[in-house]
Residue, then its C-alpha position, 0 to 999 in steps of 0.5 A: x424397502x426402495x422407498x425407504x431408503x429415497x425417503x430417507x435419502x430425501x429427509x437427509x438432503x432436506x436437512x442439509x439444504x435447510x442448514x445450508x440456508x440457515x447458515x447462509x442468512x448468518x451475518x458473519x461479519x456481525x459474528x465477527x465484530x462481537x468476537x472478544x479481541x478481534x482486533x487480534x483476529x483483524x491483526x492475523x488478518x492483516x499479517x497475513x495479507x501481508x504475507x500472501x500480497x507480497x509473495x505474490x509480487x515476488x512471484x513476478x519481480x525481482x527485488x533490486x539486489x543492490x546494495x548502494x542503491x538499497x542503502x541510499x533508499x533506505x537512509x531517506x526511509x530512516x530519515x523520515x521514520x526517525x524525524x517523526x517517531x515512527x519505529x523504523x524495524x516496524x517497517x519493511x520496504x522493499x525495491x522490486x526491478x520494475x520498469x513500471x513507475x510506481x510506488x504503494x503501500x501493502x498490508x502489515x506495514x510494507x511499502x514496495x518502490x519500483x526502480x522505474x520511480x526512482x529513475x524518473x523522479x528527478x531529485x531525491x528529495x521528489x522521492x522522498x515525497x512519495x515515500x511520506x506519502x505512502x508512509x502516511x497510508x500506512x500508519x494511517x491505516x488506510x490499506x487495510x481500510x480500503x480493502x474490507x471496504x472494497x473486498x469485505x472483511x468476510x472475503x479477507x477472513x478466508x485468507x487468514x482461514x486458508x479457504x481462498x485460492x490464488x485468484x484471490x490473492x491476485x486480485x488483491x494484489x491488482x487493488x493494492x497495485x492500481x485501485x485507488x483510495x478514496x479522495x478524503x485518504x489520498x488528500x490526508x496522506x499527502x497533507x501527513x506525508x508533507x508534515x514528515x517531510x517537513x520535519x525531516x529537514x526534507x524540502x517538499x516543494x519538489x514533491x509539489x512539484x511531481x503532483x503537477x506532473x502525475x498526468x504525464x504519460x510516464x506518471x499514469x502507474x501511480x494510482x493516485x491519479x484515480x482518486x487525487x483531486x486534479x493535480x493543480x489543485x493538489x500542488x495548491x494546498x501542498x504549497x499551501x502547507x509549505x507557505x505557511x510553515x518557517x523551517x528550513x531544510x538539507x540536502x537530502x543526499x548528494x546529486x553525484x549520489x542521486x546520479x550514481x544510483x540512476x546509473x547502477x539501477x540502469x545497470x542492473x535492468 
């Protein structure tokens, strides 16, 4: 009888190791890829990401709850979205209370600006420029590229499953923060991001200006520098694209406004 049931103890495991082994040799992203309307499926992903990503800096800043200082950020966001098709109520932008200066795209079309870029950039039209870059990430679709190919679409899938734990999560949020994208994506992106700007009556030289400042020690945050070509070769074909451009442009907003929200962004730290 004893050795009836180890036999039958053993067939049991054997079944389920066998299985276990079969099912591990499945390419599940192929399963995946022929699945009909994936690209539904990529969608729940991505807004899920979304999601759990920004809940998670949430757990660790504070958004900025300024009101002035929300408004102004938002009019330069509405400026660029308006100037160039893009539906600004697809867009969220958020302002976390971060000493830290820095500024990055997060899926599902969300882009997070720290209060320590907007204090260091020097002019308006300099932040302008950020936000067009990150703008261009975004509707190029560049997050959610980066990330299947540096996690894999099988990992992101058990976001949206509910298999993944915190520690994930966290490690996306470190990617989305300090990893950067490849070279061919960041050079796109600013090359898109100054065509916004252009567009929007936006002066971009002072963003050209800022790529030649990002190996200050307080421009180190932005991830850029990880994957950018040097930064005087990024000023080069910035300028490159203004030179060969005729457009004017306006002030972007006032320097008295410029100073007045420096100073209620030092206020409420």
């Amino acid at each position: 009888m004893i050795g009836r049931l180890i036999f039958r103890g053993l067939a049991v495991f054997g079944v389920f190791f066998i299985s276990w082994l079969l099912l591990a040799q499945i390419n599940w992203i192929g399963v995946f890829n022929f699945l009909p309307n994936n690209s539904k499926y990529l969608h729940k992903i991505e807004e899920k990401l979304g999601e759990v990503t920004l809940a998670d800096f949430k757990r660790y800043n504070s958004e900025l709850e300024n009101v002035f200082v929300s408004k102004t950020i938002d009019s330069i966001v509405t400026k660029i979205c308006t100037a160039n098709g893009i539906v600004k109520d697809s867009l969220n932008v958020y302002i976390f209370s971060n000493s830290e200066v820095n500024a990055f795209a997060l899926p599902d079309n969300q882009m997070v600006i720290y209060t320590g870029l907007i204090q260091k950039t020097e002019n308006p039209e300099a932040l302008a420029g950020v936000i067009a870059h990150e703008l261009a990430h975004i509707q190029k679709d560049h997050v959610m590229q980066s990330l299947k190919k540096e996690i894999g679409l099988g990992v992101l899938f058990t976001v949206l499953t509910g298999q993944s734990d915190y520690t994930l999560i966290s490690e996306i949020s470190k990617m989305l923060v300090s990893s950067s994208f490849s070279r061919k994506m960041e050079k796109e992106a600013d090359l898109l991001g100054v065509e916004y700007l252009i567009n929007a009556q936006i002066d971009p030289v002072p963003f050209a200006d800022l790529t030649s400042n990002l190996n200050d020690i307080e421009f180190k945050a932005l991830k850029w520098i990880n994957s950018h070509p040097m930064s005087e070769e990024r000023s080069k074909y910035i300028m490159k694209v203004v030179d060969n451009k005729d457009f004017t442009f306006r002030k972007l907003v006032h320097t008295s406004t410029w100073e007045k929200i420096k100073e209620q962004i030092n206020s409420d730290l």
